[in-house]
C-alpha positions in Angstrom: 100.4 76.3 79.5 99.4 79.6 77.8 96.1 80.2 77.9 92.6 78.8 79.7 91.0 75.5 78.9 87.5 75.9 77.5 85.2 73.3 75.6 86.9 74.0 72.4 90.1 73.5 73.9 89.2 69.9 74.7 88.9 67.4 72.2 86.3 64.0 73.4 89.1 61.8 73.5 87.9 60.0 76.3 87.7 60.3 79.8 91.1 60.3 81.0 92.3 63.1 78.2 89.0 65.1 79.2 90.0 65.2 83.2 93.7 66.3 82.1 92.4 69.2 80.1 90.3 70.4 83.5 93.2 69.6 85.7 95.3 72.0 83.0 96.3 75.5 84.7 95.9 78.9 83.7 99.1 80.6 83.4 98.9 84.1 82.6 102.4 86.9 83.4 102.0 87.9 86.5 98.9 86.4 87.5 98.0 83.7 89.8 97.0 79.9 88.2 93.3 79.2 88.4 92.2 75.6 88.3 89.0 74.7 86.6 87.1 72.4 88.5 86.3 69.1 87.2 82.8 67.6 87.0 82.3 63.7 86.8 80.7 61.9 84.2 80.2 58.3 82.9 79.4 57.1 79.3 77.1 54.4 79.0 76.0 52.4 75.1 73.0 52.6 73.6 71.8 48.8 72.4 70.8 50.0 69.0 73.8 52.9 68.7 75.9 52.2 66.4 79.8 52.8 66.9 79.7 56.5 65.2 76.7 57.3 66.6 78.4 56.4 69.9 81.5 58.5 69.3 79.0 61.7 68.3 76.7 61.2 71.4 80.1 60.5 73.5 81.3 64.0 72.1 78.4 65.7 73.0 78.1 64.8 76.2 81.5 65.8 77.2 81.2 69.4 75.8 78.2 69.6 78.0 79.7 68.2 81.1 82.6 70.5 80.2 80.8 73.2 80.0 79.0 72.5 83.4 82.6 72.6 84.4 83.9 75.7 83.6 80.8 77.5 84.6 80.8 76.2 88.0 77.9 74.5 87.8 76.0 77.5 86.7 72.4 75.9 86.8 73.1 75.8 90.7 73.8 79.1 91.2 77.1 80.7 92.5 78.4 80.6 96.0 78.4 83.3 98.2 80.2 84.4 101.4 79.5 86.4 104.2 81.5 89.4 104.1 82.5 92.4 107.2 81.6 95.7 106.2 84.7 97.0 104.6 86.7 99.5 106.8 86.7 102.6 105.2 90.1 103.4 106.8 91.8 101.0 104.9 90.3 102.4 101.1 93.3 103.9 99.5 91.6 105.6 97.1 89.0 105.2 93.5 89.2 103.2 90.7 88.5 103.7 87.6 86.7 101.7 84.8 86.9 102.1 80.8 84.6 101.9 79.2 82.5 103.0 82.7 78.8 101.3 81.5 78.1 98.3 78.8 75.8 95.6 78.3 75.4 92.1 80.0 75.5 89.4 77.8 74.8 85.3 77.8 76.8 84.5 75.2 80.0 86.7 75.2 82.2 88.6 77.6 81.7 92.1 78.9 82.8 94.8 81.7 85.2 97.0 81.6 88.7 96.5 79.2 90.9 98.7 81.8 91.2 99.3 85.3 93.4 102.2 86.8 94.1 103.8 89.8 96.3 106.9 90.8 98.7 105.2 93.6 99.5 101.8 94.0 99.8 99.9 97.1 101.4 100.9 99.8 104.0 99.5 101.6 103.6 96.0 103.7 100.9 95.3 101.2 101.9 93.9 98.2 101.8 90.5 99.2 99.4 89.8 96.0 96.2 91.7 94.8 92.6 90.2 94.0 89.9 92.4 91.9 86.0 90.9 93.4 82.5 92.2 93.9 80.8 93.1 97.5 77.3 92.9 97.1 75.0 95.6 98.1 74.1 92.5 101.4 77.6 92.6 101.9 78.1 89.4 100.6 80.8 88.2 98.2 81.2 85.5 95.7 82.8 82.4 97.3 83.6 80.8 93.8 84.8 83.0 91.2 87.2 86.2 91.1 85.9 88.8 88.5 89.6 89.6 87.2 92.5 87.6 87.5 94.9 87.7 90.5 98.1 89.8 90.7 100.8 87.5 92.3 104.0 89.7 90.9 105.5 93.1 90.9 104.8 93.8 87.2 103.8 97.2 85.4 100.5 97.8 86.5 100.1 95.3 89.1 100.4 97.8 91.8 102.7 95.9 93.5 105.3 97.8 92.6 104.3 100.9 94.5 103.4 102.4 91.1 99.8 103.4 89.7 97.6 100.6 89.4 96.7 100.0 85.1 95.6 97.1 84.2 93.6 95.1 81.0 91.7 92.8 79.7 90.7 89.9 82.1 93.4 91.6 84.7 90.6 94.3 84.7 87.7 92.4 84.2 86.7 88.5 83.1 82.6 89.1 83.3 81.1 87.3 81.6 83.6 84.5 80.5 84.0 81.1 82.3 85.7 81.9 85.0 83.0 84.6 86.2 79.8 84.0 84.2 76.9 86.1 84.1 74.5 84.2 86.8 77.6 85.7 89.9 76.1 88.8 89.3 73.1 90.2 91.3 71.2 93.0 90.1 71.6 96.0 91.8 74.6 98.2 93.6 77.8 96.4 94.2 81.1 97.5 95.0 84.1 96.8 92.8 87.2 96.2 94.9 91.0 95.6 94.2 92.8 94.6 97.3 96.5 95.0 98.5 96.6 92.4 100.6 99.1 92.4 103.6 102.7 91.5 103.1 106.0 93.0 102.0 106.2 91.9 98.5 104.7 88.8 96.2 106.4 85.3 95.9 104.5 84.2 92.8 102.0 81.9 94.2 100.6 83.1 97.3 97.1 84.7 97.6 93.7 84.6 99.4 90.9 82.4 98.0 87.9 83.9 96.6 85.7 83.0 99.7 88.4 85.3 101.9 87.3 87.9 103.3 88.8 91.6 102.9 89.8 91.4 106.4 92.8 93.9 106.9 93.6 94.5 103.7 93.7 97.9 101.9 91.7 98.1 98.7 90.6 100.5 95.6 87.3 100.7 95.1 83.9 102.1 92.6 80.5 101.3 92.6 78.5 99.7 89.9 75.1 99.1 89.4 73.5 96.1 87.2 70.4 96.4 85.9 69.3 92.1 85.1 66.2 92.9 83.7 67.5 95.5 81.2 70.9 94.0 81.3 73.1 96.7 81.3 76.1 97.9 83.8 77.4 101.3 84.5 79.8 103.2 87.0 78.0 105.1 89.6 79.8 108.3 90.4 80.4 109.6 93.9 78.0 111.7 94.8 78.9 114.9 95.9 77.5 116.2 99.3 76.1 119.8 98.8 77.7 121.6 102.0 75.0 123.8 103.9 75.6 127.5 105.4 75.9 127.6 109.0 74.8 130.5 111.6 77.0 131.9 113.9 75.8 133.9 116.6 77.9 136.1 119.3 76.9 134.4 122.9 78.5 136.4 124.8 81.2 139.4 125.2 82.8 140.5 129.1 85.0 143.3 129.5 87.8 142.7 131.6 89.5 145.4 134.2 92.9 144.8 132.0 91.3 146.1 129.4 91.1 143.1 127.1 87.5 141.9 126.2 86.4 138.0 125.6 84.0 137.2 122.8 82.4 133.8 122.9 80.5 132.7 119.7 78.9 129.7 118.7 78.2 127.8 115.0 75.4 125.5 114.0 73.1 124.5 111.2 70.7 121.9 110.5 73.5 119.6 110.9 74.1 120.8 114.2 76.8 122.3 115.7 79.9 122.7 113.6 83.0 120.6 114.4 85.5 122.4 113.1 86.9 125.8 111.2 87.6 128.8 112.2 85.7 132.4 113.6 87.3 135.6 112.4 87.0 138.4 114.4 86.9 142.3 113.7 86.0 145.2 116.0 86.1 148.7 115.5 84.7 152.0 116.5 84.2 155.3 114.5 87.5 156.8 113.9 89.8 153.9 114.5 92.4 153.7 111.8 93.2 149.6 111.9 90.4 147.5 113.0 91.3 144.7 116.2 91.4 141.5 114.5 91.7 137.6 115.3 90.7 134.5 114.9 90.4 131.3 117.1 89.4 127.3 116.0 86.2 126.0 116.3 85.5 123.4 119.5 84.0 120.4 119.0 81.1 121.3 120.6 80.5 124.3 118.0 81.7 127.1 120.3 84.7 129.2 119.9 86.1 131.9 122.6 88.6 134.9 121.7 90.3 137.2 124.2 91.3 140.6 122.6 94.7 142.8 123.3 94.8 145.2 125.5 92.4 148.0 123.9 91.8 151.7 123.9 90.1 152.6 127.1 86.9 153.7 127.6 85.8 152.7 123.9 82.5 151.0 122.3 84.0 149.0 119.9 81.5 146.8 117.6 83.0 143.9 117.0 81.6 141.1 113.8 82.4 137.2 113.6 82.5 135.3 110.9 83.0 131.6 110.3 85.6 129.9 107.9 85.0 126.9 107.0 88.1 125.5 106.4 88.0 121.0 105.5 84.3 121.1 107.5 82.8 118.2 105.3 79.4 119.7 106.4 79.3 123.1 106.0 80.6 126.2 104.5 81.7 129.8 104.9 79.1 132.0 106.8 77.8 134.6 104.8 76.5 136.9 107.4 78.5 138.1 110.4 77.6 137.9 113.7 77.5 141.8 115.7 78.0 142.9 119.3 79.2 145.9 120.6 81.4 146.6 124.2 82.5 148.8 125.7 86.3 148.3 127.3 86.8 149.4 131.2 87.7 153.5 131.9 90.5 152.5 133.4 92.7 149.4 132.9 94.6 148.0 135.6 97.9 147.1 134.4 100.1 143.7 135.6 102.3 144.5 138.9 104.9 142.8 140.2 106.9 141.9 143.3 110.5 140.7 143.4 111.3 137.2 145.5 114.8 136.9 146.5 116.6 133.4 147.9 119.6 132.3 149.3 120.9 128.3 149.1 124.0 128.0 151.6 127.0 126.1 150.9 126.7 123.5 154.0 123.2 121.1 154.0 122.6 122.8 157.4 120.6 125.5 156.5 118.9 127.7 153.7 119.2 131.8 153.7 117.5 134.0 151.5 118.1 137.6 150.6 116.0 140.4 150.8 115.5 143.9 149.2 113.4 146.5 150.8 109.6 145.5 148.8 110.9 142.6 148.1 109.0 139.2 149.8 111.6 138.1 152.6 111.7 134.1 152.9 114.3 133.9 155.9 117.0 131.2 156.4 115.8 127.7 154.8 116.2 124.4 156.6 116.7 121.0 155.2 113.7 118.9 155.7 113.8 115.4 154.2 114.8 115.8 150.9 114.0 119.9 150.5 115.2 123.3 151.6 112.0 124.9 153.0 111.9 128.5 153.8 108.7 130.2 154.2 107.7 134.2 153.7 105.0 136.3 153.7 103.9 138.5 150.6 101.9 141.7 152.6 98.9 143.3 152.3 97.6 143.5 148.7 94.5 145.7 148.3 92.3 145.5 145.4 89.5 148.6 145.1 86.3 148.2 142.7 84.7 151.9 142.2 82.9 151.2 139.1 79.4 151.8 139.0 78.5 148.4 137.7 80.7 145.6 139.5 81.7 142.7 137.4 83.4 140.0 138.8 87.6 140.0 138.8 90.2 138.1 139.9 93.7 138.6 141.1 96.4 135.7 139.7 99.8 135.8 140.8 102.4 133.6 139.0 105.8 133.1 139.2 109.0 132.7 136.8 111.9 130.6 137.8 114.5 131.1 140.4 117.8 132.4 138.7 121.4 132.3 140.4 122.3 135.9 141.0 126.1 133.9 140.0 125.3 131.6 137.8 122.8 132.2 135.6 122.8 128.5 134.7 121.4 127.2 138.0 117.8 127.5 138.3 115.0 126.5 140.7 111.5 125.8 139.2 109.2 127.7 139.9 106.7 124.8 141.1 108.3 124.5 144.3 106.9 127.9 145.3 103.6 127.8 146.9 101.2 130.3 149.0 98.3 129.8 151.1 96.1 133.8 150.7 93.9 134.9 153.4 91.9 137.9 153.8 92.6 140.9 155.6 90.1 142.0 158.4 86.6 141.6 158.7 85.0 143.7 155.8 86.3 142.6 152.3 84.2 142.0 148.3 86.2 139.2 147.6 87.3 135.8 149.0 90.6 134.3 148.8 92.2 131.9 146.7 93.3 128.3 147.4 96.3 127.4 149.1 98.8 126.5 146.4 101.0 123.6 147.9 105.0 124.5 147.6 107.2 121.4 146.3 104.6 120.0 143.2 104.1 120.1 139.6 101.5 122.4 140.3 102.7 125.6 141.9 103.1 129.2 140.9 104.8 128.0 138.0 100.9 129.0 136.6 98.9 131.8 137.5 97.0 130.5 140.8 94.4 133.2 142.0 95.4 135.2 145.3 91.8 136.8 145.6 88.4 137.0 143.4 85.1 138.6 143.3 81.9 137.9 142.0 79.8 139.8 140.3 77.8 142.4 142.0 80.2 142.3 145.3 78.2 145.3 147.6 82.2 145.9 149.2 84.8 147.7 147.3 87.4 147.2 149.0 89.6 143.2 149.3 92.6 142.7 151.7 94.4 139.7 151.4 97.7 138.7 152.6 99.7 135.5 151.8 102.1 132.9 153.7 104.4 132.1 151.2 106.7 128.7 150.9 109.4 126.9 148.9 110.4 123.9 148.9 113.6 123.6 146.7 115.2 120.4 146.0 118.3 119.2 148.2 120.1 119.1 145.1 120.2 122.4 144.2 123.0 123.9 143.9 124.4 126.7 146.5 123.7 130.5 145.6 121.5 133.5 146.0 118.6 133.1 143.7 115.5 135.6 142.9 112.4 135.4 141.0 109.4 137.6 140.0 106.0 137.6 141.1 103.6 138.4 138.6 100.3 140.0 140.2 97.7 140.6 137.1 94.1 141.8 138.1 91.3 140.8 135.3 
């Protein structure tokens, strides 16, 4: 049937013809029936009454209990269930309501006449849509829906994976029987529209009222209703004013290469800012294009740059400033940070050392080449499921003059091992390891770890060979390094070589 049932709608006929109009569904296009509860009654005669009077009082009372009815037993107050905190990863997005503020009313309907959203559900969610209040408690109402339940893919429904657009008591029944006046608590309360999980509708199947959101996705807008004054309105989103951070320069070294590291740090009143970016410029008098970078901001608020290579001997002044970027809290710095530095005299550039290797053509042994300056591993031997041949790299000196002694250290790092006859067999480097010692009795500088051959962690990465700390009272550092490979059995036979990469910062 077309339409709702109301106390208009049903004639006192009797008893039996009152309790089929309650039972009667609502059966709107695309929206879910809603069965009016029924309330029981009994009729009872009046000695004195006389047959018309009994059929007025019998009329009367049935358009009260009616009434009761379709209210939901108003005088008693509507039901209300707990609800979870809804999970803001699951809001797709705002609604909005036209018109977006009214006035409450006892006698006739109110709230909004359309609802509309700019996406629609998403996919595996369009099982069936209800629009409900959450109460500022976090409550909801376990008894009435306050607009009527999408159950099918039509325009507007959202079902469809189109905008949401909706009217009428699809967007809003306040006030009417099925969600009177007394289900609404004064004060803040969200207005919700769910997409509720499943791949498409059926035509029947939805939560109750009393359900919670659960793991549905949902719309959503506030409203606040003011009881005493009785009037409704949308409350806008309010927009949080971003503060300015400060960014300071925490520290800036000068490395023997010649590149410099800046570190730098961003906070507020917020506290240290999450994200964004610091751009960097540094300079000196004369210098036709300014150094410039820019590095992402740690978590912690702290972001560290590491120049190019720069012009010896130089002061450069170098300023920071921080971009904000999609930082939620704050925005764009608007005064740089300064420092000036001056860059090493004399840069020590990268040098390098060639590593040669031989893998025979019987499992027996394991030969490698050598060129004069070149490391010299020797004949290999299978052990287990390697070829193991083992070197040493010679003396490697390392002399601090400056005046001021900051600390260094010397990485080495290797690139793969390359057929000298097939450029398409290759040994990682990985599998080459060292194990640095000093040189004599007098050095600045220790040496590094042993670096084990044969693992996911060898020279493949630059592994220190020697380091000083700051301050070191000795110039000079001797070290010295026994170096070993352990190449897979499976490789295949061939003279290989490599590179060794020593770079002093």
């Amino acid at each position: 049937m077309a339409g709702r049932c109301s106390a208009t709608g049903c004639p006192a006929r009797g008893a039996g013809e009152l309790m089929k109009c309650l039972s009667r569904q609502v059966d709107l296009p695309g929206e879910a029936p809603a069965r009016v509860t029924a309330a029981t009654f009994h009729l009872q005669r009046e000695p004195s009454m006389s047959h018309e009077s009994l059929r007025r009082r019998a009329g009367s009372g049935l358009l009260a209990v009616l009434t009761t009815a379709v209210l939901g037993l108003a005088a008693i107050g509507p039901a209300q269930a707990a609800n979870a905190s809804l999970d803001p990863a699951n809001r797709l997005g705002d609604i909005t309501l036209a018109p977006a503020s009214g006035a409450l009313s006892d006698t006739t309907t109110f709230g909004p006449t359309t609802l509309t959203t700019t996406t629609g559900c998403p996919v595996g969610y369009r099982q069936s849509s209800r629009v409900l209040f959450i109460w500022a408690d976090g409550s909801q109402d376990a008894t009435h829906l306050a607009a009527g339940v999408k159950v099918a893919a039509t325009a507007g429904s959202g079902l469809d994976g189109n905008a949401i657009s909706r009217t009428g008591t699809s967007a809003a029944r306040w006030g009417s029987a099925q969600f009177p006046l007394d289900a609404i608590k004064d004060g803040l309360a969200t207005y919700v529209v769910t997409c509720e999980v499943g791949t498409a509708p059926d035509g029947a199947t939805y939560p109750a009222a009393a359900v919670p959101i659960g793991q549905a996705k949902y719309f959503s807008v506030d409203v606040r209703f003011d009881l005493a004054a009785k009037t409704w309105e949308v409350v806008p989103e309010t927009v949080v004013e971003k503060a300015t951070p400060t960014i300071t320069l925490t520290g800036a070294i000068a490395h023997a290469d010649g590149t410099v590291t800046l570190t730098s740090a961003v906070t507020g009143d917020s506290g240290a800012a999450t994200s964004g970016t610091v751009e960097l410029t540094g300079t000196y008098a004369g210098l036709a294009t300014p150094v410039t970078g820019s590095v992402p901001v740690a978590a912690d608020g702290t972001a560290s740059w590491t120049s190019p290579v720069l012009e010896a001997g130089k002061t450069y002044t170098f300023a920071a400033a921080y971009r904000a970027g999609s930082n939620a809290v704050y925005t764009d710095s608007t005064t740089d940070a300064q420092t000036t530095v001056t860059t090493v005299a004399e840069p020590v550039p990268p040098q390098s050392t060639g590593v040669t290797v031989t893998i025979p053509a019987a499992l027996s042994g394991l030969k490698f080449t050598v060129t004069p300056g070149d490391v010299a591993l020797g004949q290999a031997t299978l052990q287990g499921t390697s070829y193991v041949a083992t070197g040493a790299l010679g003396t490697v000196t390392v002399s601090d003059n400056r005046t001021t002694r900051t600390a260094w250290t010397l990485n080495g790092q290797v690139d793969d091992f390359v057929s000298t006859t097939d450029a398409t067999q290759k040994i990682d480097a990985d599998y080459l390891g060292w194990k640095p010692a000093l040189v004599g009795s007098t050095n600045g500088g220790t040496a590094g770890v042993e670096v084990a051959a044969g693992s996911t962690s060898g020279l493949g990465s630059a592994r220190p060979l020697a380091q000083a700390a700051a301050g070191a009272t000795v110039a000079d550092t001797a070290v010295q390094a026994g170096i070993t490979l352990k190449a897979p059995a499976s490789s295949a036979e061939g003279s290989y070589t490599a590179t060794l990469l020593l770079t002093l910062i």
